[in-house]
Backbone bond lengths (Angstrom), bond angles and torsions (degrees), N, CA, C in turn:
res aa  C-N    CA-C-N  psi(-1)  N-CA   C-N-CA  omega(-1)  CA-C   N-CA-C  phi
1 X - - - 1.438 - - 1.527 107.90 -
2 X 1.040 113.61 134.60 1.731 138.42 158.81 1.221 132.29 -54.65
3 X 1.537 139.17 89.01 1.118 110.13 -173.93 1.583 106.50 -112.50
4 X 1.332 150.27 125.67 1.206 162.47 -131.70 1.553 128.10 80.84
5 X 1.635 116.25 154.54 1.391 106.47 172.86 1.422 89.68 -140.15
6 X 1.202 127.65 44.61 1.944 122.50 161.23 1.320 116.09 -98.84
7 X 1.512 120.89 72.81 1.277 122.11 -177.76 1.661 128.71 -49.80
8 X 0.873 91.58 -15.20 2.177 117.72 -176.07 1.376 105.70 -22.07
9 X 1.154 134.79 -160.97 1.683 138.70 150.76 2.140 84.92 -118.21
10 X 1.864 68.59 149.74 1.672 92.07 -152.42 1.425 136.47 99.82
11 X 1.827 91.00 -37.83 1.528 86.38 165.38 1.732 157.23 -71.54
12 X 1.062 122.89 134.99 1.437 112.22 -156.23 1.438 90.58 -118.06
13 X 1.924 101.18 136.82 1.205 129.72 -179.45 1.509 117.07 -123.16
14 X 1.232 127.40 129.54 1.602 119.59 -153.70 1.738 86.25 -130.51
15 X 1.591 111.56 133.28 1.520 154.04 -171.00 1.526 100.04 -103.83
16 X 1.773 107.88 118.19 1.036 105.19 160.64 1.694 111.25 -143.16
17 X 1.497 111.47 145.29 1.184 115.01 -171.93 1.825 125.39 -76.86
18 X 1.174 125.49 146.90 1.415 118.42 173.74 1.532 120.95 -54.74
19 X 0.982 146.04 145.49 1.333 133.62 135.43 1.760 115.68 0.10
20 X 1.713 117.43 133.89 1.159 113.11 -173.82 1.582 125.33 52.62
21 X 1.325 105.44 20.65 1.916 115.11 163.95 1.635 85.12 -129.87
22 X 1.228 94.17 151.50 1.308 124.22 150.84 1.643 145.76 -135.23
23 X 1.470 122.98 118.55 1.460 126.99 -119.16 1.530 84.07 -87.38
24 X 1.249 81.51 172.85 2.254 96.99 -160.99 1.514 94.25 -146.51
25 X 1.399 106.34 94.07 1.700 99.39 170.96 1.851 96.70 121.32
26 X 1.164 99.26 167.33 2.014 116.31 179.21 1.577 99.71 -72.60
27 X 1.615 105.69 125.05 1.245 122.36 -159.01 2.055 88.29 -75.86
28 X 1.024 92.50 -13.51 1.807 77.59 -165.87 1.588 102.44 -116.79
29 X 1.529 119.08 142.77 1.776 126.10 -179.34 1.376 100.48 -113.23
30 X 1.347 110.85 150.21 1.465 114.93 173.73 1.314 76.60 -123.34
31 X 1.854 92.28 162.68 1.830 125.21 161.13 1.441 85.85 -102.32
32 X 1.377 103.11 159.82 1.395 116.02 -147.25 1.483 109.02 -161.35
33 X 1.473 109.43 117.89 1.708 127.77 -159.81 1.345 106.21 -11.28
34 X 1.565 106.18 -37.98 1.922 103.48 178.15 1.257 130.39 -84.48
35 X 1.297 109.93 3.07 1.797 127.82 -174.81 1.221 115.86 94.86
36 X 1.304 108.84 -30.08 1.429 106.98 -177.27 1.832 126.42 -78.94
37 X 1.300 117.13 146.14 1.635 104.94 -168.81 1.848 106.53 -91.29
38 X 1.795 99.71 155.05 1.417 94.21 166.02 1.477 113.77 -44.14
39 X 1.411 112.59 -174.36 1.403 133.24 178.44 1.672 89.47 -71.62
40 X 1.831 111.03 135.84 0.767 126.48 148.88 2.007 132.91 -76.19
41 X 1.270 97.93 137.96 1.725 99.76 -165.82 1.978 104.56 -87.31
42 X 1.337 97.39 164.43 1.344 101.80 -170.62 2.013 118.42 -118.76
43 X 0.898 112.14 152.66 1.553 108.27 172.61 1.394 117.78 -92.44
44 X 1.117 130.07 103.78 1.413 130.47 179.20 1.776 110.41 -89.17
45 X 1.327 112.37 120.00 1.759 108.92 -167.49 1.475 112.46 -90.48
46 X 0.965 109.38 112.12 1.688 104.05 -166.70 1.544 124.36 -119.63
47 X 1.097 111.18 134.13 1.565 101.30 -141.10 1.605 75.52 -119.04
48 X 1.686 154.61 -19.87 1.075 131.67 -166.39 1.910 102.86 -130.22
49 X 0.832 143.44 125.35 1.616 145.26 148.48 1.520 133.92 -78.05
50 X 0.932 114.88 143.73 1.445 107.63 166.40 1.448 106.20 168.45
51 X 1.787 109.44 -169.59 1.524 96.17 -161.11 1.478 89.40 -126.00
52 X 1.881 91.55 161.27 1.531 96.43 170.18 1.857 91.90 -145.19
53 X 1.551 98.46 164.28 1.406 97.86 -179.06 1.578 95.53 -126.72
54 X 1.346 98.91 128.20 1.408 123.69 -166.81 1.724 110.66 -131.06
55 X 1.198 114.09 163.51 1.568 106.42 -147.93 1.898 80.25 -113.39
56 X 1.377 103.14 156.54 1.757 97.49 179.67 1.003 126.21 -83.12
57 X 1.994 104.68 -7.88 1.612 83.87 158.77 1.977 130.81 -115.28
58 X 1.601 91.60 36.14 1.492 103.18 152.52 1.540 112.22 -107.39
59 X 1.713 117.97 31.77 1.209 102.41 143.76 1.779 108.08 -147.40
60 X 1.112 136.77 8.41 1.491 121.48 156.39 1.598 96.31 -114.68
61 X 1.455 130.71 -26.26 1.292 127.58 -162.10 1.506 111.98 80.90
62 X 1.290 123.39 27.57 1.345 133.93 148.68 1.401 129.19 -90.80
63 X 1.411 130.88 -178.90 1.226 124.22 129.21 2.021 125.78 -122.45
64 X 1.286 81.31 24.68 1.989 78.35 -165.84 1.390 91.61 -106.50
65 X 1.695 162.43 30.36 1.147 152.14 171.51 1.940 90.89 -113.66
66 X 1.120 87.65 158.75 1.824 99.02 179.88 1.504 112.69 -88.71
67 X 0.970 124.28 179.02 1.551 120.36 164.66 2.010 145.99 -54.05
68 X 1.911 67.61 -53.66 1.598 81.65 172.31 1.615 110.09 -88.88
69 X 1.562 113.42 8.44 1.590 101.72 163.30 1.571 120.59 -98.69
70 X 1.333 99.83 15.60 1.491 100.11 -170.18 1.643 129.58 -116.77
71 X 1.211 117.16 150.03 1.631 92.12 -170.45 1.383 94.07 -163.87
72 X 1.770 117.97 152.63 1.513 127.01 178.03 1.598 113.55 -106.76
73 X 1.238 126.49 130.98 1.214 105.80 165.81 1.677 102.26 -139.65
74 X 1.193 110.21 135.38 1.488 126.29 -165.24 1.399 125.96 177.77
75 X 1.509 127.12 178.80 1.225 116.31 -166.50 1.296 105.60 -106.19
76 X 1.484 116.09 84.21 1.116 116.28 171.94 1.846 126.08 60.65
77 X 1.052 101.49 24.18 2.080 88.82 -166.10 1.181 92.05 -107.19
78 X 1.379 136.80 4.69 1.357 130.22 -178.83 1.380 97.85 -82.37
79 X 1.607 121.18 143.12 1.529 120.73 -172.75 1.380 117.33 -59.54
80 X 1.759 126.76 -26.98 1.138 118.33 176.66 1.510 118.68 -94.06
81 X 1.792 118.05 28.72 0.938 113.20 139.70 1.632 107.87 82.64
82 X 1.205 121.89 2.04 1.193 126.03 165.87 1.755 128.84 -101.51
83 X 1.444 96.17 132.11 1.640 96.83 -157.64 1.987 81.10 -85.29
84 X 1.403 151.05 -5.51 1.208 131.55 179.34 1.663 117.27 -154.31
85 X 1.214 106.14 92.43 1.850 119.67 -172.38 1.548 98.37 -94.10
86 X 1.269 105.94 114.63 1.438 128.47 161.48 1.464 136.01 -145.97
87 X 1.466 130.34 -175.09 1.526 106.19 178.27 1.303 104.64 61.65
88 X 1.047 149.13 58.75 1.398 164.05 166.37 1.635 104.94 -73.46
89 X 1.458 112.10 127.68 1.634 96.68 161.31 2.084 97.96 -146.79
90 X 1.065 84.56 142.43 1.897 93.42 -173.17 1.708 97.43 -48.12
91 X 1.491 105.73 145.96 1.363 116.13 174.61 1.230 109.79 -107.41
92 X 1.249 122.76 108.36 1.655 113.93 175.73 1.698 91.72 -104.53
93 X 1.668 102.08 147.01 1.491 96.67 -173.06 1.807 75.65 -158.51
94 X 1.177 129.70 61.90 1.646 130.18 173.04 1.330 124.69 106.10
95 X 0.982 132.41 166.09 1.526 143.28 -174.67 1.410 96.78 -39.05
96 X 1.491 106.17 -65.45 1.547 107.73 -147.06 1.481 110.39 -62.67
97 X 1.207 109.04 -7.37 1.708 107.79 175.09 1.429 113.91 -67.83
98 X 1.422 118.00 -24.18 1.544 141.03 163.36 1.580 105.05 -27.64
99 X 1.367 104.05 -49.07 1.413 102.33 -129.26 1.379 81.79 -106.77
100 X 1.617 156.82 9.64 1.712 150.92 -126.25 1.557 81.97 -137.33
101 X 1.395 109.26 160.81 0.903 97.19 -156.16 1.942 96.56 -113.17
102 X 1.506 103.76 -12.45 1.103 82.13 173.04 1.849 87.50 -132.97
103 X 1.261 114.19 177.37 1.810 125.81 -132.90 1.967 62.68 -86.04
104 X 1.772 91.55 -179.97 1.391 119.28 146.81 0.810 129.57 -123.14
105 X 1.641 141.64 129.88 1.019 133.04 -149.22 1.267 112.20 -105.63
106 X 1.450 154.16 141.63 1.566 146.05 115.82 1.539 139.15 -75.80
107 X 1.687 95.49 107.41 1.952 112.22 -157.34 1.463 127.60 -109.79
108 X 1.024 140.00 134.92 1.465 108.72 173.03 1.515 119.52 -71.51
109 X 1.060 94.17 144.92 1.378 100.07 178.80 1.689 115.38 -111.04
110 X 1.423 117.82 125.86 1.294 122.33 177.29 1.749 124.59 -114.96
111 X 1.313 108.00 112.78 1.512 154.55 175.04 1.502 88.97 -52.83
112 X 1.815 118.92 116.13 1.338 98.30 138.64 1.305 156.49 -109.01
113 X 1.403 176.41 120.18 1.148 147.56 -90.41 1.328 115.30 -73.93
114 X 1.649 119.69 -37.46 1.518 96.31 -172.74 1.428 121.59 -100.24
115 X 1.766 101.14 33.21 1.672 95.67 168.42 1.668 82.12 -142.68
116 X 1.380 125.80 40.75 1.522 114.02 132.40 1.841 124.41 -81.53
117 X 1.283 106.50 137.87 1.065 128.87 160.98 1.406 130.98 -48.09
């Protein structure tokens, strides 16, 4: 759903998803000094949730961003199979996590309907 009709440059239009989608991308687009709009965001329909704990750099290929700044969105090619990792929060589970060099993460992970089980 659409919310605005000021097409202008400058104008900002804010995207929101139905029930059972979940939005993929910056809920809001500007028109933009050149006419053209930011990147438009997408609805991903997701029929399954749950969590997986994934390390941060099997999803930007870093290790210097934190948990809850990090997130995947793609079609599924990541090994745990989730087309949307977000909500990130650091997993401490013992010392030795101390010592790793990059955090572990625990994320939700979002399932979309036509590769639920």
């Amino acid at each position: 759903m659409v919310y605005g009709n000021d097409w202008w440059v400058g104008s900002v239009v804010r995207y929101e998803c139905r029930p059972g989608f979940v939005l993929v991308g910056d809920p809001a687009r500007a028109c933009q000094s050149n006419g053209k709009w930011t990147p438009k965001p997408s609805c991903l329909r997701v029929c399954q949730r749950g969590q997986v704990e994934v390390g941060q750099k099997e999803i930007d290929g870093a290790c210097t961003s934190t948990c809850p700044s990090i997130s995947y969105t793609g079609s599924g090619s990541l090994s745990h199979g989730c087309n949307l990792i977000n909500n990130c929060r650091t997993k401490e589970a013992g010392w030795q996590r101390w010592f790793s060099r990059c955090a572990s993460c625990e994320c939700d992970c979002f399932i979309p309907c036509a590769s639920a089980g």
